[in-house]
N, C-alpha and C positions, 0 to 999 in steps of 0.2 A: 452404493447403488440403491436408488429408489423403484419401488412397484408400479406406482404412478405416472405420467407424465404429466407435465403442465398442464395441457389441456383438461387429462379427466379428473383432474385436482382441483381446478377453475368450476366444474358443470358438478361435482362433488358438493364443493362449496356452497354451490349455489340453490342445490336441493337442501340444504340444511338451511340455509336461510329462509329457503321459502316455506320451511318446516317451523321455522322460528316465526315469521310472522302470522303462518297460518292459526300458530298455539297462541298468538294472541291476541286472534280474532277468535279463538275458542275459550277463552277465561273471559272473555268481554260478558259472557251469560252462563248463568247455573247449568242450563240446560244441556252447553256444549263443555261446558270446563273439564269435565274429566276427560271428555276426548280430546281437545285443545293439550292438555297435559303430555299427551301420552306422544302427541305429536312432534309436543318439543322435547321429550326425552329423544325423540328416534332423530331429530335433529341432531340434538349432541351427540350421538353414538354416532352416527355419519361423522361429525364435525370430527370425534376421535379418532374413528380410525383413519380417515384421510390424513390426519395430521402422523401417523405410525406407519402408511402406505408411501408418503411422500416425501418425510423429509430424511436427514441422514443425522438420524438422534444418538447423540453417546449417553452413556448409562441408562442403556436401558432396561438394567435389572432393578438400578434405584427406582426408574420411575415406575415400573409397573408393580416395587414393595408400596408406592409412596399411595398409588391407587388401590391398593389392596390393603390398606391400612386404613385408607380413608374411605372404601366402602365399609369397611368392617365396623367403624365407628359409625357412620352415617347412618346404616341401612338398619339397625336396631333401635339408634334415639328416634327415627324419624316415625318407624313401623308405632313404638310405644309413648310417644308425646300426648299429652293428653290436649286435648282439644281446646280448652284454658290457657295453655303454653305456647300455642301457635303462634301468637306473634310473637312469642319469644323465640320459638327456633327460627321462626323468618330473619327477626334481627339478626343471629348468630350466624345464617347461612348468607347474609349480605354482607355482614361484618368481615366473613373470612374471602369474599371475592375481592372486595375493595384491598384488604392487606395481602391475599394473593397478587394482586395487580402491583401492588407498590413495592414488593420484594423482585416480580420480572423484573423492573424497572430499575433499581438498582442495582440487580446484577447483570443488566445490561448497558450501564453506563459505560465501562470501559472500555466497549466497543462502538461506541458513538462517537463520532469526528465530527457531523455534523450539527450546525448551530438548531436549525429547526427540529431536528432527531430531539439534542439534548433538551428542547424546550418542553417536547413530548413527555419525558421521561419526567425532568422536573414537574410537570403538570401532574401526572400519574402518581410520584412519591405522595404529593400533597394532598390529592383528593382522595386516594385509596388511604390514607395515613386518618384523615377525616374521617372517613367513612368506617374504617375498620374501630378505634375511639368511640367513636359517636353511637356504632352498632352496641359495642359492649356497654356502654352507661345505660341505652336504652333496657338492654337484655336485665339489666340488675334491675333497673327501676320494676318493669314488669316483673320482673321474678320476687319482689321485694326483697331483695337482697340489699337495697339502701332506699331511704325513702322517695316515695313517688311525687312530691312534691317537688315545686321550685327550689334550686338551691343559689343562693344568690349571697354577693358580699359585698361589704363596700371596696369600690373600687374596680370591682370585677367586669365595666364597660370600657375602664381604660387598659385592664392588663388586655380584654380582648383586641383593643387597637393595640397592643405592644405586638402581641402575636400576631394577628396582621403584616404589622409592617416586615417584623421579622420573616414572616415568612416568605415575602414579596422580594426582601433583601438575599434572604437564603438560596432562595428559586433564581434568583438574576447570576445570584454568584455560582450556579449549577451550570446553569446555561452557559455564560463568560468561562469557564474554567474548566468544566467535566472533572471538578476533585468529586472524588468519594466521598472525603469525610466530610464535605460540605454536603453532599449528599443524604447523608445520615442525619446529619445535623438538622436539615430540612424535614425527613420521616420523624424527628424527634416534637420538629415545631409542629408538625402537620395531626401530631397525636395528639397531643396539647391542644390545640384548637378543635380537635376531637370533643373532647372532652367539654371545656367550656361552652362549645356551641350548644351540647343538651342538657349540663346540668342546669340552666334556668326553665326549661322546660317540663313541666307536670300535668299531672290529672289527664284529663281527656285526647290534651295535644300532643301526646309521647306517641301512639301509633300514625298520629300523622307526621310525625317527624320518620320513622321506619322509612315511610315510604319516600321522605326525602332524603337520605343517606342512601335508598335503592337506587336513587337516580343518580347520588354523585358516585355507586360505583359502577353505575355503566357508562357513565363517564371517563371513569376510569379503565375501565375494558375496553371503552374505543380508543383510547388514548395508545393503551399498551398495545394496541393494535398494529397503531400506526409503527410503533417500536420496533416490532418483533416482523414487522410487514407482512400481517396476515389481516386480508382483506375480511376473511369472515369476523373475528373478534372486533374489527370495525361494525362491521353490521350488525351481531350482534348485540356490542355494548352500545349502538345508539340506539336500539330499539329498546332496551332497557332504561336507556335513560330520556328518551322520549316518553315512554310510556309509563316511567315512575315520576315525571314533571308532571303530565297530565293530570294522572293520579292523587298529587300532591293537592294540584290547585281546585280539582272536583271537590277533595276532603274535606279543604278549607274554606271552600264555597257552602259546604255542608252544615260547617258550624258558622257561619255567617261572619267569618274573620277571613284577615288576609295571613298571606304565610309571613309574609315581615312581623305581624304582630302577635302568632303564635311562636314564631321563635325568640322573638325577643319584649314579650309581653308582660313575662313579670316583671321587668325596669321598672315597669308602669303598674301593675299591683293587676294584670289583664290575663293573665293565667287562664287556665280552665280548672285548677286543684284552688278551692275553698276553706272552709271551716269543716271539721268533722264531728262539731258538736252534735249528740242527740238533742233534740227537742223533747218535754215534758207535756206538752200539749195530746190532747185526747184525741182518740182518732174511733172511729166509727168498726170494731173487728166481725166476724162473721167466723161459721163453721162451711167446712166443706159441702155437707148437707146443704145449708142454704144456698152456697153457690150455685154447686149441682142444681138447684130447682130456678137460680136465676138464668145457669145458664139451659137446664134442660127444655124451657120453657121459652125461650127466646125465636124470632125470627133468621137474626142474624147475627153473628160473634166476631170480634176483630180479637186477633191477640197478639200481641206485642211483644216478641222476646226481646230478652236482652242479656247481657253477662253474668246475672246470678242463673238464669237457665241454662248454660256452659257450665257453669260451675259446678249447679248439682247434677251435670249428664244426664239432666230431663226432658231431653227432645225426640226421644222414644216415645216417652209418656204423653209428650203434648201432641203427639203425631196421632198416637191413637186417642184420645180426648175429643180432635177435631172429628177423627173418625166415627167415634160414637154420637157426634153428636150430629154430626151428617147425616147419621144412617136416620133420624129421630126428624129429619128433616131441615136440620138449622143451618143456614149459609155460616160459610166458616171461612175467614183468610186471617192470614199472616202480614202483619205490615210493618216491615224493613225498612230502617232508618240508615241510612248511610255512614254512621260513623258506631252504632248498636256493638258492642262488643269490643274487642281491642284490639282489631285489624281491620282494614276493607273487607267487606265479604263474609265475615264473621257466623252472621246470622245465614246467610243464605249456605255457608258450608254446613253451619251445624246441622239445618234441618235438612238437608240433601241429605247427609245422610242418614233421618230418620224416614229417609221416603216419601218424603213432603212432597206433592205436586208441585213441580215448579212455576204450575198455574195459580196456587194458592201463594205463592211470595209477589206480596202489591209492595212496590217500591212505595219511598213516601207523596212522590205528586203523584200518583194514580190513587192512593188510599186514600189520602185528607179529607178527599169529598164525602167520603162515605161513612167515615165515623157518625155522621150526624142523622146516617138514618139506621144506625146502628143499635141497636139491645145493650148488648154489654160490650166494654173494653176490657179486654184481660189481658192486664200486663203483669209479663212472669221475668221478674229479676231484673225488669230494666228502668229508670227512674233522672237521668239525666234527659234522654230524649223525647216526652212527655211532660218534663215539666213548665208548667206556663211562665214558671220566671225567667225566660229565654225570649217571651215576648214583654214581658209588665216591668219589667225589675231593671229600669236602667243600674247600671256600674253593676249588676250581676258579672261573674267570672262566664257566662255562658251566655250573656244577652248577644239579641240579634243572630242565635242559633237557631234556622228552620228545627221544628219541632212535629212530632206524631199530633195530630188534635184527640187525643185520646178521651181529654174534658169532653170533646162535643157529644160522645156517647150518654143515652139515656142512663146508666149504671158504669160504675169503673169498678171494677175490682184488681187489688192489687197482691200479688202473691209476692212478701217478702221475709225474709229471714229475721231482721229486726228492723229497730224506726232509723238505722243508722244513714245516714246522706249516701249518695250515688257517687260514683267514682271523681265528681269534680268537685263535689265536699260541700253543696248546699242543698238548703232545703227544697223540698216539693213540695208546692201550694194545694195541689190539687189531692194528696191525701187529705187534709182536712175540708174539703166539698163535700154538702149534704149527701152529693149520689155517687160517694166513695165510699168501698168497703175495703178491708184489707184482712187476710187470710195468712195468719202466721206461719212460720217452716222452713225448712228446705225446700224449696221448688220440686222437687221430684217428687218429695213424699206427699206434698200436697195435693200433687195433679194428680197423684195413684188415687188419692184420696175423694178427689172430687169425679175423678175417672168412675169408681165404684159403685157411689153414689148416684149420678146418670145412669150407669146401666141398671142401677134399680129401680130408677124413678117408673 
């Protein structure tokens, strides 16, 4: 006996959907994203218990250790992830939906008679088998747990057409047959091509591949949807996978490549991971002190984070920096680069949460213009998207990527750890420009540094 009846199960449903897309008209801006958040959590809670109200569930003491297990787990990595690691638990939290989805699926083959059912299901092994593969290489690369670089072999375009085919073979004989072990056999190819689809993938194009695995697993959520014949998980996984395509192709607009050639661009030597050499060459350094008096003195300040400012947890520091130097009079913004960091959104989460006006975060077409009537550019830990070799440097691994105009500023100061290359592994022309300084450190200690200094000027 259920609690529910069809009807209030249907209009259930359907406030959770409309919870689901409202949260993602609330992550569309800094502004509303926490609230958009919290809307699609009370989604799912609706979406769960409608699903414990309505259907007629056996074991339900397994499923509710299996949800008490997995908040127990969940509810502490996520509280203590550091802000650095984010897009690593994102991979990991898409990684485990995509292989959630591909294990319904084939424990639900047995009960599939029908040919279109079983196409579903086949569909679901494959893409969730992908998707969950492809999360976990990402999660290492990011973690460096194996190198972040392209990994490529000879040979390795044709075994990827072997798995293709195989898999295309595997999925036919799923459908024609509903075996199991062809089943598995299938989740086995599907992992494999997991795998090879990112290990040629490095340096800058690994978070935009994240967010392409997010979209094949809400694909795979619609899919299983269809399986399981639950209209919500339809809607849900196409809204995620509508909305992690979008995402995908905004990204790769960002860097000024297509997604065909960021996945499969090392073939071609088109990566975004570089050379890691240092340079020997002389660069122009400064003290805090004189920063402090460039920037205390200035009309108006752009500053540029980027991922050594996650790194050293100094967007406290930069938050009150802007502050003091506000108070002294100085126009102060933030200018967010769309791919800054190692997720979407990177930068605009980090300083949210140091209280950053979300008026002060200038996307990069509202800022470019403005570098040029700008004092100084203060770029803290970020060096790929400012570098001019993205416009000048054909066969650069980064060319034809829109970039910050950071040069056009009157002064650039750069606050970095050492001369060492940016996450896509080449050099930056515009540290060696006359009207570049660069300020050695950890970004945190530096901006404490130069923080002290302003308020004593």
């Amino acid at each position: 006996m259920t609690i529910l009846d069809p009807t209030w199960t249907a209009l259930l449903y359907l406030v959770a959907a409309v919870c689901f897309i409202l949260a993602l008209k609330g992550l569309s801006s800094p502004k509303h994203a926490r609230r958009g958040n919290l809307v699609g959590a009370l989604g799912a809670l609706v979406a769960l218990v409608t699903v414990f109200a309505s259907s007629r569930l056996e074991n339900i003491p397994w499923i509710l250790g299996a949800i008490v297990v997995g908040a127990a787990i969940a509810a502490p990595v996520a509280r203590r992830v550091k802000m650095t690691q984010m897009p690593q638990l994102v991979a990991m939290f898409n990684g485990v939906g995509g292989g959630a989805a591909a294990l319904v699926a084939l424990l639900e083959l047995p009960n599939a008679s029908d040919g279109w059912l079983r196409l579903a299901i086949a569909f679901t092994l494959l893409v969730g088998a992908v998707s969950f593969a492809g999360s976990a290489i990402t999660f290492a690369k990011l973690q460096e747990l194996m190198t972040t670089r392209p990994v490529v072999f000879p040979g390795l375009p044709v075994v990827m057409g072997v798995v293709l085919v195989a898999a295309v073979g595997a999925g036919a004989a799923v459908v024609m047959s509903g075996s199991a072990g062809i089943a598995v056999v299938l989740l086995g190819v599907g992992l494999v091509a997991g795998v090879l689809l990112v290990l040629p993938v490095g340096g800058a194009d690994v978070p935009i591949v994240i967010s392409l695995l997010n979209a094949f697993t809400g694909l795979a959520v619609a899919a299983s949807g269809l399986v399981l014949g639950n209209v919500l998980l339809v809607v849900a996984g196409t809204l995620v996978g509508a909305s992690g395509t979008i995402l995908t192709r905004l990204m790769a607009a960002a860097m000024g490549r297509s997604v065909a050639g960021i996945m499969f661009g090392a073939f071609r030597g088109g990566s975004t991971a570089g050379s890691t050499t240092v340079s020997e060459r002389p660069v122009r350094s400064s003290s805090a002190e004189d920063v402090a008096v460039l920037l205390g003195y200035a009309q108006r300040v752009i500053i540029v984070p980027g991922y050594g400012l996650a790194v050293a947890q100094g967007q406290h520091t930069a938050a009150e920096l802007a502050q003091a130097l506000e108070a002294r009079g100085v126009a102060v913004e933030f200018a967010i680069h769309p791919v800054a960091g190692r997720m979407p959104g990177h930068m605009n989460v980090l300083l949210a949460e140091a209280n950053v006006p979300y008026e002060s975060l200038k996307e990069m077409s509202e800022v470019n213009g403005d570098f040029k009537q700008a004092d100084v550019a203060l770029v803290v830990g970020a060096n790929d998207v400012v570098n001019p070799a993205a416009k000048t440097t054909p066969g650069s691994p980064i060319y034809g990527m829109p970039i910050l105009e950071a040069g056009d500023a009157r002064q650039v100061v750069f606050l970095k750890r050492s001369m060492r290359p940016g996450f896509a592994g080449i050099e930056n022309e515009l540290l060696y420009e006359p009207q570049t300084t660069l300020l050695f450190g950890d970004a945190k200690d530096s901006l404490a540094k130069v923080l002290t200094a302003v308020k004593g000027l």
